[in-house]
C-alpha positions in Angstrom: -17.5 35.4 -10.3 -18.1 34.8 -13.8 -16.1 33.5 -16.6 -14.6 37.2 -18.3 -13.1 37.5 -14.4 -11.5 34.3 -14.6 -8.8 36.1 -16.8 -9.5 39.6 -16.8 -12.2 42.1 -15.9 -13.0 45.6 -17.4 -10.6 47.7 -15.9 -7.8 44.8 -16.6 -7.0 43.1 -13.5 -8.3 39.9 -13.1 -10.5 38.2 -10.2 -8.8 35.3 -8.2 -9.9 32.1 -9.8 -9.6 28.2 -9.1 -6.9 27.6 -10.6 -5.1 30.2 -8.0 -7.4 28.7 -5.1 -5.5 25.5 -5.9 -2.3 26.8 -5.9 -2.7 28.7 -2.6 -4.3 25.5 -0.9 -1.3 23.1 -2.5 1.8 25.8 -1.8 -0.2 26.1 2.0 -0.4 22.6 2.1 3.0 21.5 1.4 4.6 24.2 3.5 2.8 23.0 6.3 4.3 19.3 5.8 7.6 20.3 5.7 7.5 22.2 8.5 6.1 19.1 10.0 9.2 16.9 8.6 11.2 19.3 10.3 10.1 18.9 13.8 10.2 15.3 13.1 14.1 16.2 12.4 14.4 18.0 15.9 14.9 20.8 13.5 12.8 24.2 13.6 12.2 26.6 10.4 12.7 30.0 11.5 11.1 31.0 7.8 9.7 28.8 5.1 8.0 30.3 2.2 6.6 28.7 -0.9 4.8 29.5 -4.2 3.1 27.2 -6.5 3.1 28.6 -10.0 -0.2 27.2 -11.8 -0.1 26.8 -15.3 -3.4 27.2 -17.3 -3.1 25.8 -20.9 -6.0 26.0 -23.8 -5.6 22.1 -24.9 -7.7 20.8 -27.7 -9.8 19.1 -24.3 -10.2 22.5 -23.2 -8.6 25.0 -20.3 -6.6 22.5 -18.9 -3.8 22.9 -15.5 -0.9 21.0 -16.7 1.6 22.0 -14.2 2.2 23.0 -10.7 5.6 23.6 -9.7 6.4 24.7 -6.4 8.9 26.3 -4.7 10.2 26.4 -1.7 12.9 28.8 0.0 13.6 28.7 4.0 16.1 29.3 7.1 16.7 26.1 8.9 19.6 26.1 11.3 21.5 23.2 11.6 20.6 21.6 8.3 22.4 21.6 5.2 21.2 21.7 1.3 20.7 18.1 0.6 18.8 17.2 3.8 16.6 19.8 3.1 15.7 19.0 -0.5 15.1 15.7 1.1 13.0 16.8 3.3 10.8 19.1 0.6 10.5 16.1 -2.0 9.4 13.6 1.6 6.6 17.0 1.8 5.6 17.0 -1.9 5.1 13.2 -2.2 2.9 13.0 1.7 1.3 16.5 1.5 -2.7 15.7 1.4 -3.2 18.4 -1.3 -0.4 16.3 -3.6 -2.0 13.2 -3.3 -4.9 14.8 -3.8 -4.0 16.2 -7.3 -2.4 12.8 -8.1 -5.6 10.9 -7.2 -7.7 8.8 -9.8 -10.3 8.4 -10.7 -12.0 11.3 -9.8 -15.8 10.3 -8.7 -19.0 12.2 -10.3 -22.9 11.7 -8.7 -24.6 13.9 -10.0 -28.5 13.9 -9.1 -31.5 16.2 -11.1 -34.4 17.6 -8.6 
């Protein structure tokens, strides 16, 4: 892992990255808390799938995430549209990996041997 993978390698593909590591973990994340709300509901996804689109923006600060949308698509039964959107922005706001990213400060010791 070095930083020319980070966006591409020589034969043009790049290597996966942090930034995709933190997408995976938050889309994983929140998935798994609305399939929790769900079973709260008495209600049982038959398929839930979600992406979280990481964007990585050059900012006078340096390579900076500014946005990590997600989005979700699933079969419920026995649910309709606005109780599932409910549901999803419940996820987003008590998913761990959320709270995570909204968190601060963020803590540094660092220690010299």
């Amino acid at each position: 892992y070095g930083f020319s993978t980070r966006f591409a390698s020589e034969d043009g593909k790049a290597g996966t990255n942090p930034e995709e590591l933190l997408g995976a973990a938050h889309a994983s994340c929140f998935t798994m808390a609305v399939a929790f709300a769900l079973t709260n509901e008495k209600l049982e996804a038959t398929e839930l799938s979600t992406t979280a689109t990481v964007t990585l923006e050059k900012q006078d600060a340096g390579w900076t995430v500014t946005q990590i949308p997600l989005a979700i698509q699933g079969k419920v039964p026995n649910i309709d549209a606005a109780k599932f959107q409910a549901i999803a922005e419940g996820a987003k706001k008590n998913c761990p990996i959320s709270r995570a990213l909204a968190a601060t400060p963020i803590s540094l010791e660092a220690t010299l041997r």
